[in-house]
LOSERO-648630 format. One record per residue: x, y, z of N, C-alpha, C in turn. Coordinates in steps of 0.001 Angstrom, whole numbers, plus 500000, padded with zeros to 6 digits. Layout:
BEGIN
XYZXYZXYZ/...
END
This chain:
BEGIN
274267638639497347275360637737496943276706638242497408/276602639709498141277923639625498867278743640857497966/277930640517496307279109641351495308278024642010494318/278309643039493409277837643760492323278321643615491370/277447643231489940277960643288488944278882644424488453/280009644560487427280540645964487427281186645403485944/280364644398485330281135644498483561280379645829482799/281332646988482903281328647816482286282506648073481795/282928649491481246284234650340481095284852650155481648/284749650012483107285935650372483994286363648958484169/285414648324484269286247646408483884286824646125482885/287041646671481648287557646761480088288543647125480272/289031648505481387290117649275481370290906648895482228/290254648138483756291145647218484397291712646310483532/291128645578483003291760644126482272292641644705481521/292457646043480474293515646109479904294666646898480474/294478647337481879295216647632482681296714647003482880/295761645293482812296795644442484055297810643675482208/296804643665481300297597642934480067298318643725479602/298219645270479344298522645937478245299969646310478740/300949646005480246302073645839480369302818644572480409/302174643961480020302725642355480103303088642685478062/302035642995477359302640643485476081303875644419475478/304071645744476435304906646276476307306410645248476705/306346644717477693307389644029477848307921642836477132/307027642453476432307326641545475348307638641649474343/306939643215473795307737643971472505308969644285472806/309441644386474407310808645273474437311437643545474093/311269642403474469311906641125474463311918640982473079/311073641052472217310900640595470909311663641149469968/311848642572470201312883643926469501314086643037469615/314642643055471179315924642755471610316295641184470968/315462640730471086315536638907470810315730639273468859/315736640385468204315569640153466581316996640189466587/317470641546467240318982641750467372319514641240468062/319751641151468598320885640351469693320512638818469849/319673638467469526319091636244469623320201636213471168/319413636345472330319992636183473382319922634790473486/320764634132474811320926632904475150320098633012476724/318911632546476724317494633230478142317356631804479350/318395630412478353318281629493479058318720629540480745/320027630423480857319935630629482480319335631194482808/319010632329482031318122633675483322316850632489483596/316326631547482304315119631106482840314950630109484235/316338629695484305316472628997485074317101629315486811/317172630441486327317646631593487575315763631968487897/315322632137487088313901632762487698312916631382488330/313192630150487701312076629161488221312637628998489307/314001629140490036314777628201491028315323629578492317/314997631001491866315369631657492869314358632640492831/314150633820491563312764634639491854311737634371492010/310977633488491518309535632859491384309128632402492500/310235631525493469310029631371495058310228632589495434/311024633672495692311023634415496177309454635295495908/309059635373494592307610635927494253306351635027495054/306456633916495536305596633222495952305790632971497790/306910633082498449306924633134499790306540634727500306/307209635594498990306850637031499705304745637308499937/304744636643498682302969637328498199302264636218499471/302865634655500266302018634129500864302027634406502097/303495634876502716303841635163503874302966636179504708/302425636689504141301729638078504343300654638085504300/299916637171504078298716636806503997298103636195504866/296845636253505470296149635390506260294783634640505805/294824633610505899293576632915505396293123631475506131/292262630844505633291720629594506385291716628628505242/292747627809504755292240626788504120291484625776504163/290834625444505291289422624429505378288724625019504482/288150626125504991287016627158504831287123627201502596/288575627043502546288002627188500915288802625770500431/288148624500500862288227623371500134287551623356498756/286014623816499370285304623882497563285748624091496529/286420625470497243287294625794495602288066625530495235/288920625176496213290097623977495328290197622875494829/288870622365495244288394621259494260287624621569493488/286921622589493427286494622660492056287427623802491033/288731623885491621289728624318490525290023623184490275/290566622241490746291016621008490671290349620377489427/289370620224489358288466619861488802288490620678487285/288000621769487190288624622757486421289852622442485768/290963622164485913292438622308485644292161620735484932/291695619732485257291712618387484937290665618168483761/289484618744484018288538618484483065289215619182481995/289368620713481666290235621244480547291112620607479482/291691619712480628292908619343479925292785618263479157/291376617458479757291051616057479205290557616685478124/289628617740477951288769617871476842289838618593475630/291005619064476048291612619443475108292787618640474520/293064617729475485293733616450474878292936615677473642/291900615384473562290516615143472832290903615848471701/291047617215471511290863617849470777291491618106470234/292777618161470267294578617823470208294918616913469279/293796616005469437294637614329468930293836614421467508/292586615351467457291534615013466202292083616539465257/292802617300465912293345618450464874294653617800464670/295068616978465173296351616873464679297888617621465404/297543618499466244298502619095467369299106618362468097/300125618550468425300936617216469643299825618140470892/299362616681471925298450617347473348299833618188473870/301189617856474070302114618447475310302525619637474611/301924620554473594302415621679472843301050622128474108/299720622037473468298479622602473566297863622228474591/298208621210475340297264620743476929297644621441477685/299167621557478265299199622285479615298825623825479341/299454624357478359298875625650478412297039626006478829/296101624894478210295102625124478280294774624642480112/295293624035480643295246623412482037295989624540483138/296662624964482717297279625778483668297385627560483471/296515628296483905295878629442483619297023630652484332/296767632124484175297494632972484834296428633250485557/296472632592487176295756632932488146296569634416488926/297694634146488620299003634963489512298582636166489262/299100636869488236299571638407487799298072638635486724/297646637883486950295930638533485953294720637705487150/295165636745487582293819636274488092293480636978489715/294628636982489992294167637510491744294034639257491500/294527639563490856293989641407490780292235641611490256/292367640352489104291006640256488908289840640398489970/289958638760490756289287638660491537288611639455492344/290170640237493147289864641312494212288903642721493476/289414642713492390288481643748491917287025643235491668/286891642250491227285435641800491019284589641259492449/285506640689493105284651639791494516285078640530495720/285747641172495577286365642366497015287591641304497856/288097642679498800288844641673499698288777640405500251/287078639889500432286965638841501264286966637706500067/287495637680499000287681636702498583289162636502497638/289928637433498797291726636715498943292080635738499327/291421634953500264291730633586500433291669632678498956/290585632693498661289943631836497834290806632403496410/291097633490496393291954633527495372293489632680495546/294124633379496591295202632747496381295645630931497023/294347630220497282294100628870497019294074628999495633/293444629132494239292939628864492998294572629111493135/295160630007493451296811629975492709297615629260492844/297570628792494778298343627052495119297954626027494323/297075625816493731296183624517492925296845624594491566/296474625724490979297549625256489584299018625422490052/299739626134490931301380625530491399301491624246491240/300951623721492912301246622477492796300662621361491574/300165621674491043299597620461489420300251621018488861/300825621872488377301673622375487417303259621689487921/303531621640488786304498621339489500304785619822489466/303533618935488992303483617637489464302624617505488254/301468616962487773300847617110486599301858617398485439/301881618414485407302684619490484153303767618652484056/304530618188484842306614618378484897305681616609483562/304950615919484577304387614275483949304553614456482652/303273615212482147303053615625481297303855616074479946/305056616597480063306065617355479436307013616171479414/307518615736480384308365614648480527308390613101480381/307145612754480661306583611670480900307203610817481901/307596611456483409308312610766484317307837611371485622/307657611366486530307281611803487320307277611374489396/307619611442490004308063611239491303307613611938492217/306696611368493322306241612607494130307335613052494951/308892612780495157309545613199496046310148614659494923/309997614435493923309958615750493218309766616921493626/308217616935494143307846618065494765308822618963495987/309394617976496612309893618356497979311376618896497186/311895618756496078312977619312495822312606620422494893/311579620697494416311023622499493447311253623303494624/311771624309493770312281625314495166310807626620495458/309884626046493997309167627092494336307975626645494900/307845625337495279306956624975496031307582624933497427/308326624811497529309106624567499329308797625963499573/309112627247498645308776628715499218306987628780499827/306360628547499106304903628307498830304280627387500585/305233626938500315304967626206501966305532626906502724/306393627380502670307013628185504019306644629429503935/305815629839502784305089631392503022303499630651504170/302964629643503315301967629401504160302348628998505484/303221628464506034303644627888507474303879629769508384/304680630310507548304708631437508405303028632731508284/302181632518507545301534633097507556300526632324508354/299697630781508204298927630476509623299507630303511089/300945630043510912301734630470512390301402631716513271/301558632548512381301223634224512960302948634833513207/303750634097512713304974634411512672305476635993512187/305624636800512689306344638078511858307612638059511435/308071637963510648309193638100509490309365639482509733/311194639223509954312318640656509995311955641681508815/311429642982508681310919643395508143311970643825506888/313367644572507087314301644120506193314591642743505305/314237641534505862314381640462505371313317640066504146/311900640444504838310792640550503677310856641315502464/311785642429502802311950643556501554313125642804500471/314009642223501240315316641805500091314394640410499658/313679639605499984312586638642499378311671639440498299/311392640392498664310129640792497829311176641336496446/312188642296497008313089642995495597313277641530494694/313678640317495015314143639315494692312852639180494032/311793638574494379310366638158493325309905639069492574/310393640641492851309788641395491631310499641329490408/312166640492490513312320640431489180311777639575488096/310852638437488962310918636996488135309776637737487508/308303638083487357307547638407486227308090638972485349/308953639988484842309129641137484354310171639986483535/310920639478484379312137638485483065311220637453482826/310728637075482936309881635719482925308706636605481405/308973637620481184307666638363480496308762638485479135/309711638806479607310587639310478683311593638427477909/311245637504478682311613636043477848310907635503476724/309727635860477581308628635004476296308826635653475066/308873637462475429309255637964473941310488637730473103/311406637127473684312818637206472846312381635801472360/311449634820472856311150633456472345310705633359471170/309158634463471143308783635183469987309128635228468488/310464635908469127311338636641467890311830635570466914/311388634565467701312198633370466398310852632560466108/309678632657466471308574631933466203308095631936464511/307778630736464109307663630995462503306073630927462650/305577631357460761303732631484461518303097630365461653/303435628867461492302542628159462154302376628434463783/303916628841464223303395629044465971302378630011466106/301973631088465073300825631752465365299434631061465018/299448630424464018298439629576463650297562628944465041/298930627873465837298239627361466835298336628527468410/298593629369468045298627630737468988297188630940468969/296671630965467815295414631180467777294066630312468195/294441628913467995293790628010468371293958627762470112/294813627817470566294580628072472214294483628994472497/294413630042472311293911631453472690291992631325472745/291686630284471890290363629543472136289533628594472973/290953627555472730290645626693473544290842626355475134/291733627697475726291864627405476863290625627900477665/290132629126477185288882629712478083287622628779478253/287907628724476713285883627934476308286432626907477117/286840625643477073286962624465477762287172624887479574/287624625793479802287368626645480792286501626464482027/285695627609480836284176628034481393283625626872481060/283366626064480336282423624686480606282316623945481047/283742623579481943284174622581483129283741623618484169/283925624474484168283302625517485359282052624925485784/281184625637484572279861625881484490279212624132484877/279695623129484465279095621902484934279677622007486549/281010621824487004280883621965488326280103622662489178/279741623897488482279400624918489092277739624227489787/277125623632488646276357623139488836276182621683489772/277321620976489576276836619963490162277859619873491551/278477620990492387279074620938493170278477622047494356/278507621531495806277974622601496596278418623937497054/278561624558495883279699625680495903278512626788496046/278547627821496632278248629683497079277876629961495953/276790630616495253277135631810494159278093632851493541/278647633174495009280144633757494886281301632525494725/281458631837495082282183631076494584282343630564493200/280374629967492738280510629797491204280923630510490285/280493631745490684281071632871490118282254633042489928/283347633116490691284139632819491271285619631960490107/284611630607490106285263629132489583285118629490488021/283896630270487259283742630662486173285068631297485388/284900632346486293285786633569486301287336633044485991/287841631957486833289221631048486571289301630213485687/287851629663484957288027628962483890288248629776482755/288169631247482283288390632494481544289713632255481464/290393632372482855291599633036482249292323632903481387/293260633460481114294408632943479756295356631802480017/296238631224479731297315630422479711298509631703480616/298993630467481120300228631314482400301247631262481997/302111632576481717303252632787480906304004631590481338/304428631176482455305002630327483541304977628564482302/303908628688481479304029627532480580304576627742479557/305129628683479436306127629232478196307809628891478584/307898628938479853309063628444481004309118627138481231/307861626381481481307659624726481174308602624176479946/307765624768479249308094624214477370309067624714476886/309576625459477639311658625349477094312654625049477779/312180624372479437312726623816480369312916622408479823/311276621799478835311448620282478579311667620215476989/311793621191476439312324621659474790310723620922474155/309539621238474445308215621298474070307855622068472853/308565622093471969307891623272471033307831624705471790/308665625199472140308529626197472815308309627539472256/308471627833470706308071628845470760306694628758469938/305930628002469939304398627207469811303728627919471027/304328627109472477303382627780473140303717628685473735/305006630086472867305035631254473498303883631870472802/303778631399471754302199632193470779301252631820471670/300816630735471941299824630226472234299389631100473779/300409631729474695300419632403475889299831633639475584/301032634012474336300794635639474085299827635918473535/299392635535472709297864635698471717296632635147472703/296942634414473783295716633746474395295490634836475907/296808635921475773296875636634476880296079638063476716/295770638454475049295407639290474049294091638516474229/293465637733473645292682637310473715291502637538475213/292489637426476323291598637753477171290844639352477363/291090639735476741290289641276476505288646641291476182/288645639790475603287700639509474736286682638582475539/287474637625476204286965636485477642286904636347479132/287497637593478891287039637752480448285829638795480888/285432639583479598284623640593479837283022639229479683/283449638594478745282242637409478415281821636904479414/282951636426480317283076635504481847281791636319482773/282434637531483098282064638229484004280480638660482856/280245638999482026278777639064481849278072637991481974/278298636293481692277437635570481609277408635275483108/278355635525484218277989635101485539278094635860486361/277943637262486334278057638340487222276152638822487391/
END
């Protein structure tokens, strides 16, 4: 199959590798956010509109891949990201939750900063392509889907004005070009995208700091519902689509993940209950300690 199972220890200690600093940085946000109740509305808006492209032209530019070659999987993320969301809209309406608190989070996963380190560690190098397709797929639906969703308005000329999808294209245009980028120029891009996780992390915690405990209540309930609904839209595609073993594997593995801090940035961009689904990120990001080791045993 190309790959070896490896859910042991050292998969326990990766995962809590890649979460257990995304926590520290949220305690430092959450401390700071008790004292000081910062005002995070520009920085957030400094990070969707200048770092986050800069985090997404640097990580594509540099990359080489074949997008024919991994259509499957972007339709059966596609697929994935849509089925989720239907089944948790469903589920939304019969608990009584507003769906635009609890859908996108469950629809739009952290493929980025938990899912592609994953991958490479579990499926090896040769399945960097196919990772960072699963990451263009929730962008752009998140980008277009999501904004619908939150807003209830939506325009495809939209797309062409997100600055972090225009990066996303012009990392991919210069990376199947074969273009080399001024090597100074790539570095002041890359310094630029390493700030957006780290504020983008540290936001969510100062969001936190004002969350009352029903936001943990339903913190807890998508910290559930995003995986399981997940893996079961997986697991039927998996089945009824002509996808690789490594691939199913693969598509499983992305239906696990957690909710993408990046929807914690959604839902206070469109004033969504936002600090609802900063619980719902952070506890569902904790949570993966628990679902991704599951992922990788039932399909490794």
């Amino acid at each position: 199959m190309g790959y070896r199972p490896i859910f042991h220890i050292k998969m326990f200690l990766r995962i809590l590798s890649i979460v257990f600093p995304i926590f520290i940085i949220v305690m430092i946000g959450f401390v700071y956010g008790r004292k000081r109740q910062p005002d995070m509305a520009a920085a957030n808006t400094l990070n969707i509109t200048v770092f986050l492209p800069a985090l997404f032209f640097s990580a594509l530019a540099g990359k080489t891949f074949n997008l024919a070659d991994n259509i499957p999987i972007a339709l059966g993320s596609t697929g994935v990201v849509l089925g989720s969301g239907l089944l948790t809209w469903g589920f939304a309406r019969l608990a009584g939750i507003d769906p635009k608190t609890l859908v996108p989070p469950s629809m739009f996963n952290n493929v980025g900063n938990m899912g592609l380190p994953l991958m490479l560690l579990t499926f090896g190098e040769q399945a960097l392509g196919a990772a960072v397709v699963l990451m263009l797929v929730v962008t752009v639906l998140q980008f277009s889907l999501g904004i619908w969703l939150l807003s209830g308005r939506f325009n495809a000329s939209m797309l062409w004005r997100e600055p972090l999808l225009l990066a996303a294209g012009a990392g991919i245009f210069v990376s199947l070009s074969g273009l080399t980028m001024w090597p100074p120029l790539m570095v002041a891009v890359k310094l630029l995208g390493d700030i957006s996780i780290g504020l983008m992390i540290f936001s969510l915690g100062v969001r936190l700091a004002t969350a009352h405990l029903s936001a943990w209540r339903i913190g807890m309930v998508g910290a559930c519902v995003t995986p399981l609904t997940g893996m079961l839209v997986a697991w039927v595609l998996g089945l009824a689509m002509p996808l690789t073993p490594t691939e199913q594997a693969m598509l499983f593995v992305f239906g696990a993940l957690p909710p993408a801090v990046s929807c914690f940035i959604f839902a206070e961009r469109y004033k969504q209950e936002p600090e609802k689904v900063a619980s719902i990120v952070i506890i569902g990001n904790v949570a993966a300690l628990f679902f991704i080791p599951l992922a990788l045993a039932l399909r490794l």
